[in-house]
Structure formats: C-alpha cells, structure tokens
Backbone as XML, in Angstrom:
<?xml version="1.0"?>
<chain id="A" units="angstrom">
  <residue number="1" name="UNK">
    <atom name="N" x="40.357" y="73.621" z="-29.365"/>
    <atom name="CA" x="41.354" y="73.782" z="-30.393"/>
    <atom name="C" x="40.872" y="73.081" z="-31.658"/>
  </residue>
  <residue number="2" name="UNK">
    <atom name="N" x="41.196" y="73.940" z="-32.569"/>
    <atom name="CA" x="40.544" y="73.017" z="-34.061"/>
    <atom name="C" x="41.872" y="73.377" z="-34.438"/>
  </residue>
  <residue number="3" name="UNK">
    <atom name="N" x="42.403" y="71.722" z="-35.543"/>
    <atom name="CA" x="43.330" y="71.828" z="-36.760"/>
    <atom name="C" x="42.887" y="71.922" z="-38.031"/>
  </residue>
  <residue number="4" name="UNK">
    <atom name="N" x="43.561" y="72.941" z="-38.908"/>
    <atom name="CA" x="43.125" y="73.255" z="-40.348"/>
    <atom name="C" x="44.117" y="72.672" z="-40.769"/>
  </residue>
  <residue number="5" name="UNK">
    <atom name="N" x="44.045" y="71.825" z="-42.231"/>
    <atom name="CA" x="44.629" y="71.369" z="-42.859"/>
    <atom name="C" x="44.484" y="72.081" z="-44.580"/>
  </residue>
  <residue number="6" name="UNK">
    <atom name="N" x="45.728" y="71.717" z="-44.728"/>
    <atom name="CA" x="45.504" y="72.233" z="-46.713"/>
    <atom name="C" x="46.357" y="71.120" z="-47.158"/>
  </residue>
  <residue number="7" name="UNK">
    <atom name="N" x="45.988" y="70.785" z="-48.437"/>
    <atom name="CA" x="47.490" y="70.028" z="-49.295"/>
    <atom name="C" x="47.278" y="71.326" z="-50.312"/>
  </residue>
  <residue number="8" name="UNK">
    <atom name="N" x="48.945" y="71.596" z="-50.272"/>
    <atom name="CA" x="49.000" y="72.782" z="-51.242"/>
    <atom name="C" x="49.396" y="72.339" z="-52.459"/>
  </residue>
  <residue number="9" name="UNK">
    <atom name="N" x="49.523" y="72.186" z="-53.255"/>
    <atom name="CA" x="49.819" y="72.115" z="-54.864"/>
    <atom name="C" x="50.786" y="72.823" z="-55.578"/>
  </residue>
  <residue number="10" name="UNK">
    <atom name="N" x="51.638" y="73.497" z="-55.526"/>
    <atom name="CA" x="52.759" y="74.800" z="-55.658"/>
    <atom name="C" x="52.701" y="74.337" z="-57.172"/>
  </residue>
  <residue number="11" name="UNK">
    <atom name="N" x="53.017" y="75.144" z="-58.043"/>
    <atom name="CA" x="53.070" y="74.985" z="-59.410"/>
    <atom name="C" x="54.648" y="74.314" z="-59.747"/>
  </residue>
  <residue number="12" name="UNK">
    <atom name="N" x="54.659" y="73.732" z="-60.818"/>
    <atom name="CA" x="56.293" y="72.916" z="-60.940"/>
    <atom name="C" x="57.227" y="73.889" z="-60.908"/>
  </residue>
  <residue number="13" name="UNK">
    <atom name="N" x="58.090" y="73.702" z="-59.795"/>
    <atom name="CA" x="59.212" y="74.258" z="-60.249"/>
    <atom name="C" x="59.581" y="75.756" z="-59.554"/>
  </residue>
  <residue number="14" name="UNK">
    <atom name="N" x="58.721" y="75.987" z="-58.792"/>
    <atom name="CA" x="58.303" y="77.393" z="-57.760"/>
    <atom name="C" x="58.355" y="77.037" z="-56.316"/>
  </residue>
  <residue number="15" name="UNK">
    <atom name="N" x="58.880" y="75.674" z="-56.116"/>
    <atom name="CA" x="58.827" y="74.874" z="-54.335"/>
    <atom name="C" x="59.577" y="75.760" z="-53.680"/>
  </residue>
  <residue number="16" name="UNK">
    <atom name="N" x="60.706" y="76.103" z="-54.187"/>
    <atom name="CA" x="61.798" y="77.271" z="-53.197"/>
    <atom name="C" x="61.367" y="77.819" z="-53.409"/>
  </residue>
  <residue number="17" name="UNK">
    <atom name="N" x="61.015" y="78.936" z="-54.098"/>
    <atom name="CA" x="60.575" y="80.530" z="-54.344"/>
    <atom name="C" x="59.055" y="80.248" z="-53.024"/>
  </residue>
  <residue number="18" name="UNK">
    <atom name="N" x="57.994" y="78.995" z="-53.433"/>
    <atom name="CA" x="57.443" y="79.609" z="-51.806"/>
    <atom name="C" x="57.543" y="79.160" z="-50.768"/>
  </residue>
  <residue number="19" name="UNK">
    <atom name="N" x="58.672" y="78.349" z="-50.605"/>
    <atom name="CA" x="59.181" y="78.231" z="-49.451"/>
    <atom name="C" x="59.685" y="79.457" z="-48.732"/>
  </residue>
  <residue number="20" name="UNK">
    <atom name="N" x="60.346" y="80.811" z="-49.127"/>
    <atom name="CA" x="60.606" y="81.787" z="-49.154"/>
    <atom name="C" x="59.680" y="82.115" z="-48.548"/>
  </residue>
  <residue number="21" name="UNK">
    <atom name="N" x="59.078" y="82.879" z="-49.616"/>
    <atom name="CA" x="57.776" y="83.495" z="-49.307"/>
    <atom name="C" x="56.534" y="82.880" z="-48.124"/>
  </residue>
  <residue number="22" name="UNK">
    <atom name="N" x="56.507" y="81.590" z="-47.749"/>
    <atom name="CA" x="56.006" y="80.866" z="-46.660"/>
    <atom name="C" x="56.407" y="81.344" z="-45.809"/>
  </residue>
  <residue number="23" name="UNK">
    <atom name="N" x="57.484" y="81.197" z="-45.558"/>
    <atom name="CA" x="59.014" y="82.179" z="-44.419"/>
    <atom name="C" x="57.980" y="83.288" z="-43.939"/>
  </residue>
  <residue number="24" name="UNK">
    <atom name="N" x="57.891" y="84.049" z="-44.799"/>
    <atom name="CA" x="57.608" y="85.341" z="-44.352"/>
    <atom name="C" x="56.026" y="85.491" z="-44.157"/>
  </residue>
  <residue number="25" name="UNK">
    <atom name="N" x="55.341" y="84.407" z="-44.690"/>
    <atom name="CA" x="54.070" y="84.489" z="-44.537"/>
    <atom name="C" x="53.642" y="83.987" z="-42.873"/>
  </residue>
  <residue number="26" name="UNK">
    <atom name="N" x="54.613" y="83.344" z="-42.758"/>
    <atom name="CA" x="54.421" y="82.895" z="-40.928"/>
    <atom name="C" x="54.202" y="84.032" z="-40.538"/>
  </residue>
  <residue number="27" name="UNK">
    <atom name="N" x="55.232" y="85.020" z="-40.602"/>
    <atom name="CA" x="54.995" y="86.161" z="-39.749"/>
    <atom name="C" x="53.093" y="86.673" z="-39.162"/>
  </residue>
  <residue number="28" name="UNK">
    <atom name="N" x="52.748" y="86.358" z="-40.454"/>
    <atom name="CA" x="51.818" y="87.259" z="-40.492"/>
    <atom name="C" x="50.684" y="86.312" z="-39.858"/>
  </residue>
  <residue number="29" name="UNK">
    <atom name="N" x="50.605" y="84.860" z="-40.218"/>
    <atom name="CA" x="49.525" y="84.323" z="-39.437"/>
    <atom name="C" x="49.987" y="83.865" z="-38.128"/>
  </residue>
  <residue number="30" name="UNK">
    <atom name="N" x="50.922" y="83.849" z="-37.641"/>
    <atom name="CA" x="51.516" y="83.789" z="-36.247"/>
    <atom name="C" x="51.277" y="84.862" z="-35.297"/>
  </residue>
  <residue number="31" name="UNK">
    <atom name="N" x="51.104" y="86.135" z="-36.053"/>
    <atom name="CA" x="50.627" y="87.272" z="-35.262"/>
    <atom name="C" x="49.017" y="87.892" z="-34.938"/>
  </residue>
  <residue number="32" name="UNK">
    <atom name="N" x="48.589" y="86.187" z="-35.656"/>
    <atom name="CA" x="46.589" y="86.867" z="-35.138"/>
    <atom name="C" x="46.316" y="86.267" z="-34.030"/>
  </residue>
  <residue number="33" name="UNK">
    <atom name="N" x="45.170" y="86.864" z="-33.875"/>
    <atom name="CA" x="44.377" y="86.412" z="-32.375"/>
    <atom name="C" x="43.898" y="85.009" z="-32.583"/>
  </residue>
  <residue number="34" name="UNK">
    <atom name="N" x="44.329" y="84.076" z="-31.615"/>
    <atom name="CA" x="43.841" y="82.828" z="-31.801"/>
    <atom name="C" x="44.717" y="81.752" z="-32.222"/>
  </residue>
  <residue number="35" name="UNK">
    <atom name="N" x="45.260" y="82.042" z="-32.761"/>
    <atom name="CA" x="46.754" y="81.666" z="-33.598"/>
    <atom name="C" x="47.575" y="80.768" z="-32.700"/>
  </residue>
  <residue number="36" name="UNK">
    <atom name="N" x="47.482" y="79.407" z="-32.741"/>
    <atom name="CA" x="48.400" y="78.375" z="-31.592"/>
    <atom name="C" x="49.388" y="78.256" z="-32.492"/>
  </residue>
  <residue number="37" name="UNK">
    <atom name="N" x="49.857" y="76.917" z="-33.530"/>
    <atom name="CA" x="51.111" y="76.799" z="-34.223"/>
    <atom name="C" x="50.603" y="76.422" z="-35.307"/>
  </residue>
  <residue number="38" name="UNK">
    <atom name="N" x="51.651" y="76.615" z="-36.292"/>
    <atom name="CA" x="51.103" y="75.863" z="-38.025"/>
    <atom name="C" x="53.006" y="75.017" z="-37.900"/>
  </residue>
  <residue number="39" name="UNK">
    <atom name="N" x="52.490" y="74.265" z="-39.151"/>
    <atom name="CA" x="53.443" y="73.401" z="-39.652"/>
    <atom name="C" x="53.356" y="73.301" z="-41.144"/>
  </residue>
  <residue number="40" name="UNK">
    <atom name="N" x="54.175" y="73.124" z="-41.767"/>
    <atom name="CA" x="54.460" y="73.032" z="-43.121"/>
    <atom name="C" x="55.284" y="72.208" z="-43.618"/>
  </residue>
  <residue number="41" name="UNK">
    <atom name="N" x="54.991" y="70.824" z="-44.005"/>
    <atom name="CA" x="55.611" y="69.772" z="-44.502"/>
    <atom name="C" x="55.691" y="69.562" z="-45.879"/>
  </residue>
  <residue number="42" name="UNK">
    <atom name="N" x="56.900" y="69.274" z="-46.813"/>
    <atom name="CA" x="56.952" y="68.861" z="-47.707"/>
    <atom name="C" x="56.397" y="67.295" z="-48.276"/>
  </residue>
  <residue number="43" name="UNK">
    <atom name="N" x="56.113" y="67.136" z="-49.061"/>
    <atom name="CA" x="55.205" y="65.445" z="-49.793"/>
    <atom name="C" x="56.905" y="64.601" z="-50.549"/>
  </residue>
  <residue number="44" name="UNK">
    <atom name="N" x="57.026" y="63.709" z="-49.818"/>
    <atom name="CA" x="58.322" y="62.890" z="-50.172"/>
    <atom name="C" x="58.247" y="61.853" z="-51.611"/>
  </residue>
  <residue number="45" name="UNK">
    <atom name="N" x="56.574" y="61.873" z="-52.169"/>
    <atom name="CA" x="56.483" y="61.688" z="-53.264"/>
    <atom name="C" x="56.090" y="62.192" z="-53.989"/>
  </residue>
  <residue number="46" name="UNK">
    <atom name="N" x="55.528" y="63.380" z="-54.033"/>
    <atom name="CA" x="54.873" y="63.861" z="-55.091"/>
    <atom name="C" x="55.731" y="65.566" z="-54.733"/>
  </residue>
  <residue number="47" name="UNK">
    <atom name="N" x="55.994" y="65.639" z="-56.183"/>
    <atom name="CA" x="57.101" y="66.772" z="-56.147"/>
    <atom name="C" x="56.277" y="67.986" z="-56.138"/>
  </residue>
  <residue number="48" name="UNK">
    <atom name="N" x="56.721" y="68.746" z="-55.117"/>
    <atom name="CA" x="56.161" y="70.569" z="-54.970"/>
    <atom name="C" x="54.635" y="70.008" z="-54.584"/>
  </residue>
  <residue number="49" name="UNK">
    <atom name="N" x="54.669" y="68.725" z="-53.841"/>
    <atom name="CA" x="52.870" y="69.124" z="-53.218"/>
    <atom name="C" x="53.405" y="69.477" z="-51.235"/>
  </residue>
  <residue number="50" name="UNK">
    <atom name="N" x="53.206" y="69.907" z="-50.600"/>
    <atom name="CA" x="53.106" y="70.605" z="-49.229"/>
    <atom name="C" x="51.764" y="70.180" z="-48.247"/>
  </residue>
  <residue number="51" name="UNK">
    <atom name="N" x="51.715" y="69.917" z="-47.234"/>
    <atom name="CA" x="50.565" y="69.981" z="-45.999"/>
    <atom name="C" x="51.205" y="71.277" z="-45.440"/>
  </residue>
  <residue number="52" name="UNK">
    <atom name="N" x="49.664" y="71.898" z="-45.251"/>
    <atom name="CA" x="49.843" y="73.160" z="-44.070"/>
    <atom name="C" x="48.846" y="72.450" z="-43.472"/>
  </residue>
  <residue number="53" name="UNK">
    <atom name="N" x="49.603" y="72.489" z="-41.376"/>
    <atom name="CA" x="48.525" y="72.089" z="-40.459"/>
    <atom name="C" x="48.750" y="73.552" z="-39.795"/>
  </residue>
  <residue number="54" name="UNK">
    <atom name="N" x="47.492" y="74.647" z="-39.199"/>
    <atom name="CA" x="47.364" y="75.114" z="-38.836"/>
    <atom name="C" x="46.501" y="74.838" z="-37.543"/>
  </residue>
  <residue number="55" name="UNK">
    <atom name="N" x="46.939" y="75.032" z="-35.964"/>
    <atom name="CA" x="46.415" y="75.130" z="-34.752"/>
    <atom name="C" x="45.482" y="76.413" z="-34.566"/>
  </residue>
  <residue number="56" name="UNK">
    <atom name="N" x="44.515" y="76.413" z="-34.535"/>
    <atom name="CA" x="43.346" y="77.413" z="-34.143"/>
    <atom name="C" x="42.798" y="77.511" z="-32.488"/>
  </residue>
  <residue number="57" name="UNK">
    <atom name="N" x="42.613" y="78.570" z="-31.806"/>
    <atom name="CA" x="41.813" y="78.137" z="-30.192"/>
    <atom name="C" x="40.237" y="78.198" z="-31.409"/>
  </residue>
  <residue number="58" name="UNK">
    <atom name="N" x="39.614" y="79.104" z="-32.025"/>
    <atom name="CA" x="38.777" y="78.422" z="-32.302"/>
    <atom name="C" x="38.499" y="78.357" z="-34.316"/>
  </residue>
  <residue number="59" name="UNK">
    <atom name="N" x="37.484" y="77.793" z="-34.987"/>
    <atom name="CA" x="37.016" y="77.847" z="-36.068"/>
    <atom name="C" x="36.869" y="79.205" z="-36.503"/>
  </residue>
  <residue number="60" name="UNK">
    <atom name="N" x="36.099" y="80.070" z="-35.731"/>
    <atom name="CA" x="36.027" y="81.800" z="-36.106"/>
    <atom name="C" x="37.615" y="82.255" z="-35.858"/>
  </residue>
  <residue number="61" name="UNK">
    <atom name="N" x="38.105" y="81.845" z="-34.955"/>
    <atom name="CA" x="39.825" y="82.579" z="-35.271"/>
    <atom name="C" x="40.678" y="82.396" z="-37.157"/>
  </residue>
  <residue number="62" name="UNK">
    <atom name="N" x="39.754" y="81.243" z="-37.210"/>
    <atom name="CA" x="40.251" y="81.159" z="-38.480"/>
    <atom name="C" x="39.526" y="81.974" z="-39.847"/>
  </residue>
  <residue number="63" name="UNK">
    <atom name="N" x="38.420" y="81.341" z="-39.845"/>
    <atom name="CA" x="37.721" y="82.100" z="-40.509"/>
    <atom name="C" x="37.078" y="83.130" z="-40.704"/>
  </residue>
  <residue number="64" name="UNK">
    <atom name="N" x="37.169" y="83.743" z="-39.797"/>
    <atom name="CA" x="36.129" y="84.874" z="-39.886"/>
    <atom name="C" x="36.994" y="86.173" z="-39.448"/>
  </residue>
  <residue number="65" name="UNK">
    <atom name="N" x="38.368" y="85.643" z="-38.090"/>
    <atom name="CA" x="39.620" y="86.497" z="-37.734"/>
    <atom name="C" x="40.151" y="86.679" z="-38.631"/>
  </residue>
  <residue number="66" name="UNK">
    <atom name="N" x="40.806" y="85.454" z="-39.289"/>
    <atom name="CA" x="41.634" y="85.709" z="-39.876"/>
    <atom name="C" x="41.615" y="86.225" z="-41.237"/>
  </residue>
  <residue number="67" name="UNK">
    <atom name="N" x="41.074" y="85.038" z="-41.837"/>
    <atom name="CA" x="40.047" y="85.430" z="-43.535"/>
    <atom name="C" x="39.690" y="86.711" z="-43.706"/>
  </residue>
  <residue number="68" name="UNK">
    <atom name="N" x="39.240" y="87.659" z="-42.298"/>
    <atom name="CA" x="38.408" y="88.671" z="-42.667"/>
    <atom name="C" x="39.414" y="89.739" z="-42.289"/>
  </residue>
  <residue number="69" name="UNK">
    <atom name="N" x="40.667" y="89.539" z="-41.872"/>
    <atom name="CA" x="41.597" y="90.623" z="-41.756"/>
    <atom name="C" x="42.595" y="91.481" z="-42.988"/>
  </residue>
  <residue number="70" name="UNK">
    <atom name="N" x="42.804" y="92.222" z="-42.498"/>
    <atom name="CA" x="43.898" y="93.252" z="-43.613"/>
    <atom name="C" x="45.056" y="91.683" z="-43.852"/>
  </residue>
  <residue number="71" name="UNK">
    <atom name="N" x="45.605" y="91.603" z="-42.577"/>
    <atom name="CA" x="46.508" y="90.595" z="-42.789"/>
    <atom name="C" x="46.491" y="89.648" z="-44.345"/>
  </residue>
  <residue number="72" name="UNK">
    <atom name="N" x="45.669" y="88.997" z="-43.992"/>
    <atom name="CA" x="44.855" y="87.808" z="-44.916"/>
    <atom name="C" x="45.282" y="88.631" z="-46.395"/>
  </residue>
  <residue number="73" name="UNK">
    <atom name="N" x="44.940" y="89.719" z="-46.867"/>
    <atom name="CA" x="45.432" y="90.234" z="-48.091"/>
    <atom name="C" x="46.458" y="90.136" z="-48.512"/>
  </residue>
  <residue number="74" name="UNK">
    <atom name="N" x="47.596" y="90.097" z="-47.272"/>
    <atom name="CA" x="49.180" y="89.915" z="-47.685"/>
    <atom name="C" x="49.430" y="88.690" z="-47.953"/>
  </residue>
  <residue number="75" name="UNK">
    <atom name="N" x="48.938" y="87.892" z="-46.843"/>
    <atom name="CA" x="49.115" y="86.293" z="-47.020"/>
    <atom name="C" x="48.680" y="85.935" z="-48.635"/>
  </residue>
  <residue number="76" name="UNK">
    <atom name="N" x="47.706" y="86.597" z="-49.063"/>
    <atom name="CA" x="46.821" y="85.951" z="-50.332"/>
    <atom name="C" x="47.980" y="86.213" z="-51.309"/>
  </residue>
  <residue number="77" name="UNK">
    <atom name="N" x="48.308" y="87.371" z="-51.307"/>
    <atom name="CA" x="49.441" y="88.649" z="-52.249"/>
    <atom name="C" x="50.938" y="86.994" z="-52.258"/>
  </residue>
  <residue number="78" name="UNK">
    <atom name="N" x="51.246" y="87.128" z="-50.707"/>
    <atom name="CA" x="52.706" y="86.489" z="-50.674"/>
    <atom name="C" x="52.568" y="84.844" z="-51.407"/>
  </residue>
  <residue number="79" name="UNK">
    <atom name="N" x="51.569" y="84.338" z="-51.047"/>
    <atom name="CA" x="51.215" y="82.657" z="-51.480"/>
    <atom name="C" x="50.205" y="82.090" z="-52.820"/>
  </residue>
  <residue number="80" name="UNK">
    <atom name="N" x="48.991" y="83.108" z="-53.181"/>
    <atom name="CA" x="47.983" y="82.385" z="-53.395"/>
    <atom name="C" x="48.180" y="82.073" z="-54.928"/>
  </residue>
  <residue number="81" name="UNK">
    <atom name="N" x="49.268" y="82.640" z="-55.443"/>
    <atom name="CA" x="49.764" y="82.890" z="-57.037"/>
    <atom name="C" x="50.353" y="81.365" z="-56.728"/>
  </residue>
  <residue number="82" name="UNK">
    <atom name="N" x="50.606" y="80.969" z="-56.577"/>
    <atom name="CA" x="51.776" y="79.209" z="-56.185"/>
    <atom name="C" x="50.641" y="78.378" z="-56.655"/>
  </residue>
  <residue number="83" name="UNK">
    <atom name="N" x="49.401" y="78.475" z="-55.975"/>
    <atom name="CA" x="48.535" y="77.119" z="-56.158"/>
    <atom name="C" x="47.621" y="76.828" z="-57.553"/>
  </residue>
  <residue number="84" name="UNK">
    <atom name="N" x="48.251" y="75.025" z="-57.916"/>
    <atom name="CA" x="47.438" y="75.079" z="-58.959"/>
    <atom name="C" x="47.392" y="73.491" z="-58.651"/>
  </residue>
  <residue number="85" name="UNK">
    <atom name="N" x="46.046" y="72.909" z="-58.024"/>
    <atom name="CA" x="44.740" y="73.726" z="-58.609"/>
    <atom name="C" x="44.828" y="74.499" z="-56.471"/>
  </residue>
  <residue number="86" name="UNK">
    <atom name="N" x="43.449" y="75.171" z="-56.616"/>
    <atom name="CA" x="43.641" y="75.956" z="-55.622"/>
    <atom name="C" x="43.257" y="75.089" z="-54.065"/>
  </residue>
  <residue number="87" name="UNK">
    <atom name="N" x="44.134" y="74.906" z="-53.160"/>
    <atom name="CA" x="43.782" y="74.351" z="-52.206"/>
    <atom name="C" x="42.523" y="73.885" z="-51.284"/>
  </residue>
  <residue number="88" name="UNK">
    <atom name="N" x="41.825" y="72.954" z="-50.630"/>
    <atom name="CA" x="40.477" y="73.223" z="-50.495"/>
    <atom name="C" x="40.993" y="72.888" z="-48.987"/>
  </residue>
  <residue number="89" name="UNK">
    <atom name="N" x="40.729" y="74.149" z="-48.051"/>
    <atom name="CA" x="40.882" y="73.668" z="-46.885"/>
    <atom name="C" x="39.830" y="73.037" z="-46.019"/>
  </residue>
  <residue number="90" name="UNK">
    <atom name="N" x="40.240" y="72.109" z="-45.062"/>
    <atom name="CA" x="39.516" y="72.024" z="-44.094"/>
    <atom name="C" x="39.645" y="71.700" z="-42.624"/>
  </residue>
  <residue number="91" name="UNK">
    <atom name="N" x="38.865" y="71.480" z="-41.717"/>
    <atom name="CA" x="38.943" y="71.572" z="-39.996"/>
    <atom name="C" x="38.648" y="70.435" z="-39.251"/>
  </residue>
  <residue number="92" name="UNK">
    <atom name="N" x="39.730" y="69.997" z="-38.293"/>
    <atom name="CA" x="38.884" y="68.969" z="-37.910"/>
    <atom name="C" x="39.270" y="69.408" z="-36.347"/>
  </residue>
  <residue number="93" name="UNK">
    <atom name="N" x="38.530" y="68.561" z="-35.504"/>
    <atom name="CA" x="38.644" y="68.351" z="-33.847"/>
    <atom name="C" x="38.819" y="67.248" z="-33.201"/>
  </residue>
  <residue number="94" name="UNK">
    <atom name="N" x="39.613" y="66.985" z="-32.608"/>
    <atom name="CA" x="40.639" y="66.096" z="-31.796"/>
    <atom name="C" x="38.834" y="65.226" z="-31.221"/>
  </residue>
  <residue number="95" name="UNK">
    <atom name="N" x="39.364" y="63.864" z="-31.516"/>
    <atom name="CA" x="38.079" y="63.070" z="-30.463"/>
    <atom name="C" x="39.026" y="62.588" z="-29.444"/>
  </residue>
  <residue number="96" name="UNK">
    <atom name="N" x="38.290" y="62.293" z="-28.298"/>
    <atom name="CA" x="39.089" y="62.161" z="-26.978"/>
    <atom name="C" x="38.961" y="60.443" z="-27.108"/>
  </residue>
  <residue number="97" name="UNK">
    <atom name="N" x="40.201" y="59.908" z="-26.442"/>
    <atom name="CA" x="40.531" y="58.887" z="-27.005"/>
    <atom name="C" x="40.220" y="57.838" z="-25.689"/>
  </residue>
  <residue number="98" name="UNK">
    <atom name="N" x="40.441" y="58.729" z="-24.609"/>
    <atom name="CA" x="40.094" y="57.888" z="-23.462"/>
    <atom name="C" x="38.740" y="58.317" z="-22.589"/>
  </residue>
</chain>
C-alpha cells in the first residue's frame, strides 16, 4: 500500500464551491482499480489550504492507472481550476515499526 499526499491551495474564497465539486470528484477516484480510501482535510490555520491523503494497493494504480485514464480528465475538468499555486504531489510507504 502506498499513501499519496497533496496540500491543496484552493484559491481565496472558492473553499465551498470545491468542496462541492470534491463531493463529486470522489466518485470518480473511488471507482479505479487499486483505489483503497482518500481523505480530505481542511488546514485550521491557514484559510482554503486542504490535505488530500489518498490510499493506493500500488504507485502504478496511481500513476500510470489513474493519471492515464479517461477518468483523470474529469477529475482535472471538476478540481484543477481551484489550485493556486498548483499542488506537488507525493508518495510515501509505511516503515514497519516493529
């Protein structure tokens, strides 16, 4: 399992409008192959900034499934107008603790 992380940036003043539109963007990455859970947290100090944690079974489910699907066009269409500046995602993997 790999977690993807983003801090999103939403432009001032557009936090509801993509909260909305987030809504509906689940749909669409909840329904790919590979796809465990995402989360979407609001920033309690810094106004309209967001974490997306996304659960992957692997790195290619993300990138290469998902990124490279029809899907991914809608997602871009429903969200990618919000970010300023543009999110830089990245992946990490659980180290075993015991």
């Amino acid at each position: 399992m790999i977690l993807e992380q983003a801090e999103l940036q939403v432009k001032a003043g557009m936090g509801q409008a993509f909260e909305e539109d987030f809504r509906k963007a689940s749909r669409i990455i909840s329904s790919m192959k590979g796809y465990i859970s995402h989360e979407l947290h609001k920033c309690m100090e810094v106004s309209d900034k967001y974490l997306l944690l996304v659960r992957w079974e692997t790195l290619e489910d993300h990138t290469e499934g998902f990124r490279g699907s029809a899907e991914y066009q809608d997602w871009k269409q429903l969200l990618h107008h919000y970010y300023d500046p543009f999110p830089v995602v990245e992946h990490y993997t659980a180290i075993n603790l015991t």
